[in-house]
GUBA-260440 format. One record per residue (C-alpha): z, y, x. Coordinates in nm, 4 decimals, always signed. Layout:
! residues N
<r pz="Z" py="Y" px="X"/>
...
This chain:
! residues 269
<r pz="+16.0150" py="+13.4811" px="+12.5452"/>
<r pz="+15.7753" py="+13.7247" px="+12.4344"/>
<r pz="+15.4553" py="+13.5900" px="+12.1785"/>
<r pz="+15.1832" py="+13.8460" px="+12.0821"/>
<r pz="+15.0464" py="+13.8418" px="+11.7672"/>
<r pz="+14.6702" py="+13.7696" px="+11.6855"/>
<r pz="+14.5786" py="+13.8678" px="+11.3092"/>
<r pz="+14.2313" py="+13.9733" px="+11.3238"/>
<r pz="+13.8942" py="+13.8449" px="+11.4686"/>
<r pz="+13.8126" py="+14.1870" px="+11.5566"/>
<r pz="+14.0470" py="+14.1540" px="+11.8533"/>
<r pz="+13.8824" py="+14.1226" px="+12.1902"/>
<r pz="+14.0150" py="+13.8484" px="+12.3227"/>
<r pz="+13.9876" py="+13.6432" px="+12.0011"/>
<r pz="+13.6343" py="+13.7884" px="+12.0048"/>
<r pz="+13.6356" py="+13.6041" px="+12.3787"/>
<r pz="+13.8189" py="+13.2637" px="+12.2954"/>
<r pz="+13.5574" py="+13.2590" px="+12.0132"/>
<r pz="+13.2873" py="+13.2871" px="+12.2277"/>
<r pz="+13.3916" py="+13.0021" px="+12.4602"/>
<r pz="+13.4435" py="+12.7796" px="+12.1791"/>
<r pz="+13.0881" py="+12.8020" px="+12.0583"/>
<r pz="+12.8892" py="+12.8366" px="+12.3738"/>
<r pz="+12.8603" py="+12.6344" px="+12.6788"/>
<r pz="+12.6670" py="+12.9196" px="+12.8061"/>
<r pz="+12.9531" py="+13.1741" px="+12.7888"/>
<r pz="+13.1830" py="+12.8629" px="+12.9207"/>
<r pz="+12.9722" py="+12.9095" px="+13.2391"/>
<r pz="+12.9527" py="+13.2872" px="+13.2611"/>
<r pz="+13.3199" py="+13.3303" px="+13.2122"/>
<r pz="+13.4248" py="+13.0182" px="+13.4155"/>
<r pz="+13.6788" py="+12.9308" px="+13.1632"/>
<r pz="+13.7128" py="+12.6978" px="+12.8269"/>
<r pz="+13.9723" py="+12.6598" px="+12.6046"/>
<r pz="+14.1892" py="+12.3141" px="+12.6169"/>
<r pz="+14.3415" py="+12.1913" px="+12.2847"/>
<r pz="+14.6305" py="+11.9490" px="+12.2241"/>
<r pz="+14.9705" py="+11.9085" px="+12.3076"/>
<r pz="+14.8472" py="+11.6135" px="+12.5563"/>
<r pz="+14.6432" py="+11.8383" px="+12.7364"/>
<r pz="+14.9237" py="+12.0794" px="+12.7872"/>
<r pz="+15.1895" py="+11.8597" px="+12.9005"/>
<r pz="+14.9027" py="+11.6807" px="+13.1955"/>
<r pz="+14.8527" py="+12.0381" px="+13.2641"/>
<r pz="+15.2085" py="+12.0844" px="+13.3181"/>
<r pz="+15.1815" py="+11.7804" px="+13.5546"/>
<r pz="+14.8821" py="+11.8113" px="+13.7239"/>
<r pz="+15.0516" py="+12.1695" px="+13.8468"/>
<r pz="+14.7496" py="+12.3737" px="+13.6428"/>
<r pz="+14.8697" py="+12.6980" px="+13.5548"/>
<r pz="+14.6446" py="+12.8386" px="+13.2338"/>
<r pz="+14.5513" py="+13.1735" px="+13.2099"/>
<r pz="+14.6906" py="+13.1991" px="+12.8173"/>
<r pz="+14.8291" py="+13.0048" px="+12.5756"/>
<r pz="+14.7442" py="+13.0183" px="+12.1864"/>
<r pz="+14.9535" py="+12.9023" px="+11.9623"/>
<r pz="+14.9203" py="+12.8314" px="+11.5562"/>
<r pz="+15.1069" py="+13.0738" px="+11.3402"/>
<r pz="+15.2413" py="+12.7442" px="+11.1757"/>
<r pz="+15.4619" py="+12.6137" px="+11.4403"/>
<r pz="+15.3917" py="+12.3316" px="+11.7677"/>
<r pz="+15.5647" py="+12.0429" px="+11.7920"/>
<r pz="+15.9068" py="+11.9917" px="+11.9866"/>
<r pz="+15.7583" py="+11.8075" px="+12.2534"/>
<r pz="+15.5828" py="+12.1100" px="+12.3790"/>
<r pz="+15.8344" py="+12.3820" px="+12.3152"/>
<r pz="+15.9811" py="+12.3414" px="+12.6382"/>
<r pz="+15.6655" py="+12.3618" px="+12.8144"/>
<r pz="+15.5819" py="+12.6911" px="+12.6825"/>
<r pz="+15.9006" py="+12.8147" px="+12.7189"/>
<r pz="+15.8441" py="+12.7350" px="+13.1073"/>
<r pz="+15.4889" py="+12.8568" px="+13.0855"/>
<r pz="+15.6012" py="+13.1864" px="+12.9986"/>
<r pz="+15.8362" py="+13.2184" px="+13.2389"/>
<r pz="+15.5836" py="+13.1584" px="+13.4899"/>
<r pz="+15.4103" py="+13.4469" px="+13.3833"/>
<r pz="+15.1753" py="+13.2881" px="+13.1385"/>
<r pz="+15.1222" py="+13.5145" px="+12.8383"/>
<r pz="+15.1533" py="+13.3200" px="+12.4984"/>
<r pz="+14.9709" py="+13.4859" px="+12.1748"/>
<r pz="+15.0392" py="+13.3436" px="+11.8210"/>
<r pz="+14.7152" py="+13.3483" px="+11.6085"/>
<r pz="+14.7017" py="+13.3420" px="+11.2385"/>
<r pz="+14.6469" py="+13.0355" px="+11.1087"/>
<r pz="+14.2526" py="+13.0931" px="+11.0183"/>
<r pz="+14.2025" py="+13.2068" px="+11.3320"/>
<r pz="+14.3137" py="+12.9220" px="+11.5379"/>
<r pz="+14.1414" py="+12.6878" px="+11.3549"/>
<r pz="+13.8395" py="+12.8388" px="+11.3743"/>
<r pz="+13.8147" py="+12.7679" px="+11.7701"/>
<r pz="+14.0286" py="+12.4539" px="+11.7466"/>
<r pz="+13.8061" py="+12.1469" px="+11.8768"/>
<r pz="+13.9702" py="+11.9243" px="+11.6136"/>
<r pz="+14.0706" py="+11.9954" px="+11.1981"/>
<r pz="+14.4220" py="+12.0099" px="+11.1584"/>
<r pz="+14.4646" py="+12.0393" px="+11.5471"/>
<r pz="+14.8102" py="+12.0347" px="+11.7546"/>
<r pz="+14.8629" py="+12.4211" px="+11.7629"/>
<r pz="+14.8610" py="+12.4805" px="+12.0828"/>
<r pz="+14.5806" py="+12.5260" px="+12.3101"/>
<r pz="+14.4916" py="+12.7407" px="+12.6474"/>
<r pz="+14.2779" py="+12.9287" px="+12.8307"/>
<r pz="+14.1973" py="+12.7554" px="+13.1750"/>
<r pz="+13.9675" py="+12.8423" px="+13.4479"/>
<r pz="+13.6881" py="+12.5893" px="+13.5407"/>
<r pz="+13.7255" py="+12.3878" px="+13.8483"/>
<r pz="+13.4092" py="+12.4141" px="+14.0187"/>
<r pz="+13.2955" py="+12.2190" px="+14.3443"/>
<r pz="+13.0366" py="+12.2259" px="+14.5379"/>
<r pz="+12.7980" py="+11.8980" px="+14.5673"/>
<r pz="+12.9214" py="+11.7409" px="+14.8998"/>
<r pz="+12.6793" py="+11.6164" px="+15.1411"/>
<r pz="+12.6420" py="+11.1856" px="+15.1701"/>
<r pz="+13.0185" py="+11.1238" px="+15.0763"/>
<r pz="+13.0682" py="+10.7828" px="+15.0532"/>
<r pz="+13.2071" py="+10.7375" px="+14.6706"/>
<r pz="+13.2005" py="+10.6056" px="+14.3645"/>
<r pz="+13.0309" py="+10.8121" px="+14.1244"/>
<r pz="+12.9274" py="+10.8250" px="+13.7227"/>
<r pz="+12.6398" py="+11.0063" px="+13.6688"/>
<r pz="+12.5737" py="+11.1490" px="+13.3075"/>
<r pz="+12.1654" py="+11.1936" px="+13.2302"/>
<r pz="+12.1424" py="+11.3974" px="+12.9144"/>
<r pz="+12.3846" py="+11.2969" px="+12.7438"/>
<r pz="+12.4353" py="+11.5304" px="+12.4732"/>
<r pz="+12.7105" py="+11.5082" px="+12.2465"/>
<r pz="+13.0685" py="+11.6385" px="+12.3510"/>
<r pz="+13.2380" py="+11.4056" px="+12.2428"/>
<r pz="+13.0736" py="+11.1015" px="+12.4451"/>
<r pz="+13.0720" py="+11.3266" px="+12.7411"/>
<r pz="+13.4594" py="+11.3780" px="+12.7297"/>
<r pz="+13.4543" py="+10.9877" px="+12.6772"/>
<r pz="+13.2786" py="+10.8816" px="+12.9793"/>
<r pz="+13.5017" py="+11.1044" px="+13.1868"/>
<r pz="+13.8159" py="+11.0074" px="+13.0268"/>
<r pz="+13.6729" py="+10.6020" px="+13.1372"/>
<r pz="+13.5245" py="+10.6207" px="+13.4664"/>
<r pz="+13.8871" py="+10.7742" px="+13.5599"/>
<r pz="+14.0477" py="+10.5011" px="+13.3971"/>
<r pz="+13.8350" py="+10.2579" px="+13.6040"/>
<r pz="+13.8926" py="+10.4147" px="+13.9563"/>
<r pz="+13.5622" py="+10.6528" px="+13.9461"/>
<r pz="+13.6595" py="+10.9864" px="+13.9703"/>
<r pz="+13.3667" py="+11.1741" px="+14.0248"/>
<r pz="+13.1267" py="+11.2787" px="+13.7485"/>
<r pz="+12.8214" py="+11.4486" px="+13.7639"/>
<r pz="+12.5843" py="+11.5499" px="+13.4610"/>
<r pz="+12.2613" py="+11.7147" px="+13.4295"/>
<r pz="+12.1587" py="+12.0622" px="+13.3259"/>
<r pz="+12.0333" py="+11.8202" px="+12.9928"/>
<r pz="+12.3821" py="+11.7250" px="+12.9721"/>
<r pz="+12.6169" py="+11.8837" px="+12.7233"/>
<r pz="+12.9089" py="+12.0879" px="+12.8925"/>
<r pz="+13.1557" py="+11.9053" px="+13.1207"/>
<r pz="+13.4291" py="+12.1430" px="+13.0118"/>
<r pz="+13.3442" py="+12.2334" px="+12.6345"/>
<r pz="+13.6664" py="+12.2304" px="+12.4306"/>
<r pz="+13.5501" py="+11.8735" px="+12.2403"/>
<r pz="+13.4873" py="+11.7017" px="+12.6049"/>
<r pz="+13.8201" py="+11.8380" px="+12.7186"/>
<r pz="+13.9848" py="+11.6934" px="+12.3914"/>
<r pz="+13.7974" py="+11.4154" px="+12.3921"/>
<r pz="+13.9237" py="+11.2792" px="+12.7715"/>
<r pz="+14.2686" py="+11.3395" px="+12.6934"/>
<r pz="+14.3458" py="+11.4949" px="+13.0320"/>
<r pz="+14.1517" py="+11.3034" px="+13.2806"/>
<r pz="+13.9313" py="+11.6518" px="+13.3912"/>
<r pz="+14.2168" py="+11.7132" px="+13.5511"/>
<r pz="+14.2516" py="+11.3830" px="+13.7911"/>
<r pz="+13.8766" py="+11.4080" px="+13.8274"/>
<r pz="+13.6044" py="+11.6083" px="+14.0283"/>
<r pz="+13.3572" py="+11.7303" px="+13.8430"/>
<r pz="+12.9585" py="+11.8106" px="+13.8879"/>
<r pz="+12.7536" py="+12.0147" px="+13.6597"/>
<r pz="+12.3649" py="+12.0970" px="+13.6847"/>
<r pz="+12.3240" py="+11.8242" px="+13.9061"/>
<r pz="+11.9413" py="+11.6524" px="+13.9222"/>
<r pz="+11.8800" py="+11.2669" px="+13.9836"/>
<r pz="+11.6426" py="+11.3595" px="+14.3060"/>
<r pz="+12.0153" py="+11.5564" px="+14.4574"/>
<r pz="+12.2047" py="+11.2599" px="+14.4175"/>
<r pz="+12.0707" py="+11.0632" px="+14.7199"/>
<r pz="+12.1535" py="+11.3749" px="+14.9252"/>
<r pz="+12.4739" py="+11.4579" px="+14.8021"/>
<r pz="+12.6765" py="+11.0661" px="+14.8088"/>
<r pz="+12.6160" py="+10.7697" px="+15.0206"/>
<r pz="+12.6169" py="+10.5186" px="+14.7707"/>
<r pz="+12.3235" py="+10.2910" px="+14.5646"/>
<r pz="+12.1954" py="+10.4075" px="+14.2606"/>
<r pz="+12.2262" py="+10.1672" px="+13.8960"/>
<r pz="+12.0692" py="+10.2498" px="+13.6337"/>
<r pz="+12.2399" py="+10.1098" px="+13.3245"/>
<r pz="+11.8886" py="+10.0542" px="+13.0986"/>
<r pz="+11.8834" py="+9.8645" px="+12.8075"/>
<r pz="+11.5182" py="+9.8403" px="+12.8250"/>
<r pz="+11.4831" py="+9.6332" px="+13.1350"/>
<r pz="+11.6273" py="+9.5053" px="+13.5216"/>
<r pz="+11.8639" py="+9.2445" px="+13.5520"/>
<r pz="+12.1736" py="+9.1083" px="+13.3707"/>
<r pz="+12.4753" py="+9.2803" px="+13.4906"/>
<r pz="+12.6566" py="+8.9447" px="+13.5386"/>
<r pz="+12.3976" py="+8.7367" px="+13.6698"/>
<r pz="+12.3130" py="+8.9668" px="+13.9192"/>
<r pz="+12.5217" py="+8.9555" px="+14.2591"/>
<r pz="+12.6367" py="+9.1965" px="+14.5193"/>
<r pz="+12.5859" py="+9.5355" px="+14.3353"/>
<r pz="+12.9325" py="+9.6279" px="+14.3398"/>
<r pz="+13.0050" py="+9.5523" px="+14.7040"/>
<r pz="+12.9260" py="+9.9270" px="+14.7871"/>
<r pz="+12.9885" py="+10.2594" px="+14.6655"/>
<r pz="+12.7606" py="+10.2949" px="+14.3624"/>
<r pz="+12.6324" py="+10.5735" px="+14.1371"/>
<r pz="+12.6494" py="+10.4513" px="+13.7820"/>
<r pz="+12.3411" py="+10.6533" px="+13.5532"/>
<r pz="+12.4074" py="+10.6654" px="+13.2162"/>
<r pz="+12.1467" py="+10.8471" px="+12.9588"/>
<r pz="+12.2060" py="+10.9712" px="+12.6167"/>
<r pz="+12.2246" py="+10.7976" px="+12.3290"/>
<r pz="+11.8591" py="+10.6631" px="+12.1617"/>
<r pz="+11.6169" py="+10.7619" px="+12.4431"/>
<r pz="+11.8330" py="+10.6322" px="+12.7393"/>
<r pz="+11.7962" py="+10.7515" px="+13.0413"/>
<r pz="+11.5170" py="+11.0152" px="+13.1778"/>
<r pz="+11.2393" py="+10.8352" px="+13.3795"/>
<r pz="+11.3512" py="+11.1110" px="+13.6530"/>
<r pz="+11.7005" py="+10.9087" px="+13.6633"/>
<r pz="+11.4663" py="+10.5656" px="+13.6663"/>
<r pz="+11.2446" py="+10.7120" px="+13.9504"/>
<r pz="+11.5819" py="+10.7092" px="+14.2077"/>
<r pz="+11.7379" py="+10.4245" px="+14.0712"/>
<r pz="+11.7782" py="+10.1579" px="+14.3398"/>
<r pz="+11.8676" py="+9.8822" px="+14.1136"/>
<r pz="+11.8392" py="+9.8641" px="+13.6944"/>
<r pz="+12.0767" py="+9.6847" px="+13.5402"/>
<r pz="+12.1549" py="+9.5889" px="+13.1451"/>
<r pz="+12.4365" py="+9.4667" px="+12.9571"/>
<r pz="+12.3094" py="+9.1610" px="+12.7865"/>
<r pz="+12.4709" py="+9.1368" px="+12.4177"/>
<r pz="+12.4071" py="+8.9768" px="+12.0766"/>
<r pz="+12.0809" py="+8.9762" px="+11.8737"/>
<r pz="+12.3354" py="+9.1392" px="+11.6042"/>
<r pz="+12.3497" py="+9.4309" px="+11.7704"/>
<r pz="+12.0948" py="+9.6863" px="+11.8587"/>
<r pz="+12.2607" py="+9.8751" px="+12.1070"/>
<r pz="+12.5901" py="+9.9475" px="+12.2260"/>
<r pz="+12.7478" py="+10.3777" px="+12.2465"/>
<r pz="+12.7005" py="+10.5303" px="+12.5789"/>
<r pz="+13.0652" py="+10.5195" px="+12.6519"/>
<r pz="+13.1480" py="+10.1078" px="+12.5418"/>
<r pz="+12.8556" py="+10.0991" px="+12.7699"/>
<r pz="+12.9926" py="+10.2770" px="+13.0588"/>
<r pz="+13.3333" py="+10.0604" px="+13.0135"/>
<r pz="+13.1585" py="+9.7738" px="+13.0374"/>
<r pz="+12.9479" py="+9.8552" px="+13.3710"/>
<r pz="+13.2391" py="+10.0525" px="+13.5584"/>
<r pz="+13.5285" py="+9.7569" px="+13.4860"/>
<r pz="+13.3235" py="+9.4762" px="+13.5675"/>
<r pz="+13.2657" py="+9.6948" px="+13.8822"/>
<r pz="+13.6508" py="+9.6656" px="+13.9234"/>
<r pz="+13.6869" py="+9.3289" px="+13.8332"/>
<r pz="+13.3915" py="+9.2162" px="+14.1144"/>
<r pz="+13.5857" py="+9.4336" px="+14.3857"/>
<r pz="+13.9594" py="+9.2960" px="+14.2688"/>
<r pz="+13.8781" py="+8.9319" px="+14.2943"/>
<r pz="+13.6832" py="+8.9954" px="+14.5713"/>
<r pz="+14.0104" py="+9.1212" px="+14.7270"/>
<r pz="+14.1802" py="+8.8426" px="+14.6500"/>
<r pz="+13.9489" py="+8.5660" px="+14.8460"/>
<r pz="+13.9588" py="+8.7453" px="+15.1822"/>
């Protein structure tokens, strides 16, 4: 196997990994992000993706992914070796696995009235929750996601980290406006909002169709353009303790009690 050596940031494609690191923008223009962890390489592996290039830590990866490369490569992957500096500057993480790759962006085109569960991201901002709520509405059975142009990158580096693999069981829908949701899935519209609507648990029937869940960032909640198509608002009622819950505990609670209406509903007929 055959590694080429990285040792300066002067070299294009550094230059290029560098730039889809920082910007979501250049994400977009290239169609392509960098994924980060020995996790995400070995779902890859799985899942039957195929990346484009792998980078790998001067220091070393771990045994568990050795094998992986090794069969990688001899798919025709080219692996590059970057100095240690360099790969941590474009690592999502400090101290990260030492190994990451290039992979192209699955993009999909908005379908017209599909009948599905859906989780719908209004602005939410930070990476981190955003790779979060994908990584859970998978868990729960949702598997499509759709954000808004407010909405921090779908496939930035830190989301990708941050779901642990689950982009790659899900579909995914970027740039995507609350008044395009009615057109593009067949399904009712709740809007998790702490500020008003019904209790979640008191209220009856919600989950007996294909829903879109709306989620908004954290502190101002969601957009009163997510509010405006909402067919149904709906909060989690919790303890005078607490303020508010994250955007993500939030989602978990809304999308498994979703799944825990439809399984014992299952189990009366």
């Amino acid at each position: 196997m055959q590694y080429r050596m990285i040792e300066s940031e002067a070299n294009a494609k550094y230059k290029r990994w560098k730039k889809l690191f920082e910007s979501a923008r250049f994400i977009k223009k290239e169609g392509a992000t960098l994924a980060e962890g020995a996790h995400l390489i070995i779902t890859m592996r799985q899942k039957g993706v195929k990346p484009e290039a792998l980078l790998l830590r001067e220091g070393g990866v771990s045994d568990e992914v050795a094998e992986i490369i090794e069969d990688f490569a001899n798919d025709g992957v080219p692996c590059y070796v970057l100095a240690n500096a360099l790969y941590d500057k474009i690592s999502p993480v400090e101290h990260g696995a030492g190994i990451m790759a290039e992979i192209k962006i699955m993009a999909n085109e908005l379908p017209h009235k599909e009948r599905c569960d859906v989780l719908y991201l209004d602005g939410v901002q930070d990476p981190g929750n955003v790779g979060t709520l994908i990584r859970t509405a998978v868990a729960a059975g949702v598997s499509t996601i759709a954000a808004s142009r407010e909405s921090a990158s779908l496939w930035s580096p830190k989301a990708l980290r941050a779901a642990m693999g689950a982009h790659f069981s899900a579909r995914l829908y970027e740039n995507v406006e609350p008044e395009d949701l009615d057109a593009a899935f067949d399904a009712v519209c709740l809007a998790a909002d702490a500020r008003g609507g019904s209790d979640i648990y008191e209220t009856a029937d919600w989950e007996k169709t294909a829903t879109v869940w709306m989620m908004g960032a954290e502190g101002p909640g969601l957009s009163e353009k997510a509010l405006a198509v909402a067919d149904r608002r709906l909060y989690i009622p919790i303890e005078s303790g607490c303020e508010s819950l994250n955007v993500g505990a939030a989602a978990a609670v809304c999308l498994f009690e979703q799944k825990r209406r439809r399984i014992a509903f299952k189990s009366l007929k």
